[in-house]
C-alpha positions in Angstrom: -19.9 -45.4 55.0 -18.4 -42.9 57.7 -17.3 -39.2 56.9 -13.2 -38.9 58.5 -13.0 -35.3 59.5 -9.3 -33.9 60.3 -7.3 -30.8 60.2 -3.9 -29.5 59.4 -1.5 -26.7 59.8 0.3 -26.9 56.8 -1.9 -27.5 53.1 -1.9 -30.9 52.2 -0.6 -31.3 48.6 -2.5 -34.6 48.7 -4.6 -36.4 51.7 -5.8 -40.1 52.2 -7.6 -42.0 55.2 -6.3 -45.7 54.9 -7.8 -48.6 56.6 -8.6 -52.2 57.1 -10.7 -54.0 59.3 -9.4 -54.1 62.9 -10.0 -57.9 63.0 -8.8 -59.5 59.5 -11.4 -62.5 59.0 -8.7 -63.6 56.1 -5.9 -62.6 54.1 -7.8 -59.9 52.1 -9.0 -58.2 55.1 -5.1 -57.6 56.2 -4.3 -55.6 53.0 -5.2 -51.9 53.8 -7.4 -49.9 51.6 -7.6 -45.6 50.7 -9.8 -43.5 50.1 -9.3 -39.9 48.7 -9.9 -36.4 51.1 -11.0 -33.1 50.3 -9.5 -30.0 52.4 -9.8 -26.5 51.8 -8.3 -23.3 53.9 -10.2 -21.9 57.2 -10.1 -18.3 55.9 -11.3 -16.6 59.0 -8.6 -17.7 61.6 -6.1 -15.2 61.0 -4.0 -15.9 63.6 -2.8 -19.1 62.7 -2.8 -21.5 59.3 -5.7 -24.3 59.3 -6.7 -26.4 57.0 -9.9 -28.5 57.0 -9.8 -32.0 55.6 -12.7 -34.7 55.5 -12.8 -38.0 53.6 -16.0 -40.1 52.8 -15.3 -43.8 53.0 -17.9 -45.7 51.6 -18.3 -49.7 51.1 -17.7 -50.6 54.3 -19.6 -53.8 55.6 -22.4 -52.6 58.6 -21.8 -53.4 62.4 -17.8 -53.8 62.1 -15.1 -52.1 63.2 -11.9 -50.8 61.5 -8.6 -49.4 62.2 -7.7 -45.8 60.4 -5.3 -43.1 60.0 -5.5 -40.4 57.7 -1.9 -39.5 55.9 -1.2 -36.7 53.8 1.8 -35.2 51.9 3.2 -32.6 53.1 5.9 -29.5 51.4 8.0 -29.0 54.5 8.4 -32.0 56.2 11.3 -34.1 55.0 9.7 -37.6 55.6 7.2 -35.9 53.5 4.0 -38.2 54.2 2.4 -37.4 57.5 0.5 -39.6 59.3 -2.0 -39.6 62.4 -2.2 -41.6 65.0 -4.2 -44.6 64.5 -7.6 -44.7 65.7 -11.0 -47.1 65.8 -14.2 -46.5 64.0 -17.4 -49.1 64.2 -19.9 -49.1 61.2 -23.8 -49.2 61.9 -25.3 -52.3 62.2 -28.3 -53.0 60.0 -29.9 -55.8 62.0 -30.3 -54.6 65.2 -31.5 -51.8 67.3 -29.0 -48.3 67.3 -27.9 -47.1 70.8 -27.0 -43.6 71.1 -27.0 -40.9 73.2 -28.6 -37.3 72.8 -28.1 -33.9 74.7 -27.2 -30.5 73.9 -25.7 -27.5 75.7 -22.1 -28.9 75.9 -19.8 -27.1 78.4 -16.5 -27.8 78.2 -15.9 -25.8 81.5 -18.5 -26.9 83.2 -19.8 -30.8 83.7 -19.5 -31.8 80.1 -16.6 -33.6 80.0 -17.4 -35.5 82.9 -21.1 -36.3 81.3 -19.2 -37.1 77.5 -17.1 -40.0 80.0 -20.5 -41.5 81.8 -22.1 -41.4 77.4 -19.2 -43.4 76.5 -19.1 -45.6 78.9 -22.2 -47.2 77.4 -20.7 -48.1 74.2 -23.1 -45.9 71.8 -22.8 -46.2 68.1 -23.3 -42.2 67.9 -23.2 -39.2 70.2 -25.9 -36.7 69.2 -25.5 -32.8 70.2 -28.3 -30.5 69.2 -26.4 -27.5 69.2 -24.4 -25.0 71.6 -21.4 -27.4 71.4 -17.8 -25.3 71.4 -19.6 -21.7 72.4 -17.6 -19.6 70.3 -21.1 -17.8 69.9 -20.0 -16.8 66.2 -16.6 -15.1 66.5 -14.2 -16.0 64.4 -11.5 -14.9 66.9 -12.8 -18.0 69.6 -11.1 -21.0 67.1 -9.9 -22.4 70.1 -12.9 -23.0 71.8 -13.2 -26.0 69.4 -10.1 -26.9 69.6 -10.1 -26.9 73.5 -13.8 -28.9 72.5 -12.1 -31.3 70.1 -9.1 -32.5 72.2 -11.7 -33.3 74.8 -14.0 -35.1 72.4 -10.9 -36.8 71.3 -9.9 -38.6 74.5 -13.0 -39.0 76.4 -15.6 -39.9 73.6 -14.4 -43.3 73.1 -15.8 -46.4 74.3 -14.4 -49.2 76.7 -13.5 -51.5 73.7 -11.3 -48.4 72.5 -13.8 -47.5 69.0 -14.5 -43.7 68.4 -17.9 -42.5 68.8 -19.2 -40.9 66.1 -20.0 -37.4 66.3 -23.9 -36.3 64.9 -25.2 -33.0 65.2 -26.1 -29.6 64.5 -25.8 -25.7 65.2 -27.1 -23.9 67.8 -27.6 -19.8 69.3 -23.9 -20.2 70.8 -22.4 -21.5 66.9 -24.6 -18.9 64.9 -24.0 -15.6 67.5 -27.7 -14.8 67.7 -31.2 -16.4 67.2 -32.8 -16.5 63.5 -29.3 -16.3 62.0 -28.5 -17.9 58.4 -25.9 -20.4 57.9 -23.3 -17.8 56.2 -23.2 -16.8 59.9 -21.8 -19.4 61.7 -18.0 -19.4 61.2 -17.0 -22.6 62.1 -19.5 -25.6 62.4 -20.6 -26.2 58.8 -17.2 -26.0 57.7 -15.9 -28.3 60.5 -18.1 -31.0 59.8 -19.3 -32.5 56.6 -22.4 -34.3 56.8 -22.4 -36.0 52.8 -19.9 -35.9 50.2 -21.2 -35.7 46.8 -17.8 -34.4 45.5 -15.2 -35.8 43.0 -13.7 -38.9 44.1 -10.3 -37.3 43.1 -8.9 -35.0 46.0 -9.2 -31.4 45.5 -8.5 -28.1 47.3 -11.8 -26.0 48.1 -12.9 -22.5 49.5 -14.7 -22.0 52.3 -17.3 -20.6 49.3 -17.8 -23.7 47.9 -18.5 -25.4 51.2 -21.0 -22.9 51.7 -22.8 -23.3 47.9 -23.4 -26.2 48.7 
């Protein structure tokens, strides 16, 4: 399965990542499928509303590739559903070697995008980052360091044949604001990205507490 992480401005009164395999192989494969999200509110950004959404989809069939949007219903808008742009996502195969790519110290300023466009290029099933990704070096007040980090991971980590690379990774010094921190520290990673989903299939609204607990 793959873990579909998004965010919103507005909360989502319900939220839903539907897709279908990018190249139908029949007439079952044309008829999209859903699966349910979980979201909860980013507490600590004050200055703006943002909600955190992710979505485990799980039965996929290994090494293909599928077309996805995530949709969710919204209170304000008068169309009510919302939908995002459609995007590609390739699942691991199981009968041949992985390709990936591995580094660390990302700097959006500096020569990471260009380095993120050479990794793509290669067509990896995963990107691997071992911390110091967005710097925000633990203050909740630098949000838009990973949003500056995800637009650019956005367009540029994305390979030839037009599939999103999967993000894998973890926390480092620059996420936590200090050496030998704990996890309660770091104000955005954990919460950003969901690495399992052992929660309700049914789609519920949860605190940044409970992403913590567990």
């Amino acid at each position: 399965g793959m873990i579909v992480n998004f965010q919103t401005a507005e909360k989502p009164m319900d939220a839903r990542v539907v897709y279908k395999p990018r190249y139908a192989a029949g007439v079952a494969d044309k008829i999209a499928s859903s699966a349910p999200c979980h979201w909860f509110h980013m507490d600590n950004i004050h200055e703006v509303q943002r909600y955190v959404g992710w979505c485990h989809v799980t039965g996929l069939t290994p090494d293909t590739e599928y077309v996805f949007e995530v949709e969710y219903e919204s209170a304000s808008e008068e169309q009510n559903i919302i939908s995002s742009t459609t995007g590609v996502l390739a699942t691991m195969p199981t009968d041949k070697p992985l390709r990936f790519v591995i580094g660390g110290d990302y700097e959006s300023a500096g020569d990471g995008p260009v380095l993120l466009q050479v990794a793509a290029a290669q067509s990896p099933h995963f990107i691997a980052i071992g911390g110091d990704v967005a710097y925000d070096n633990g203050y909740c007040a630098c949000y838009r360091r990973w949003d500056d980090w995800f637009d650019i991971w956005t367009k540029a980590a994305v390979t030839p044949a037009g599939v999103m690379i999967p993000f894998v990774g973890t926390y480092g010094n620059h996420e936590a604001g200090g050496w030998g921190m704990r996890r309660s520290n770091v104000p955005f990673y954990t919460y950003y990205f969901a690495q399992s989903s052992p929660y309700s299939s049914t789609p519920v609204e949860r605190t940044q507490a409970d992403v913590m607990a567990e």
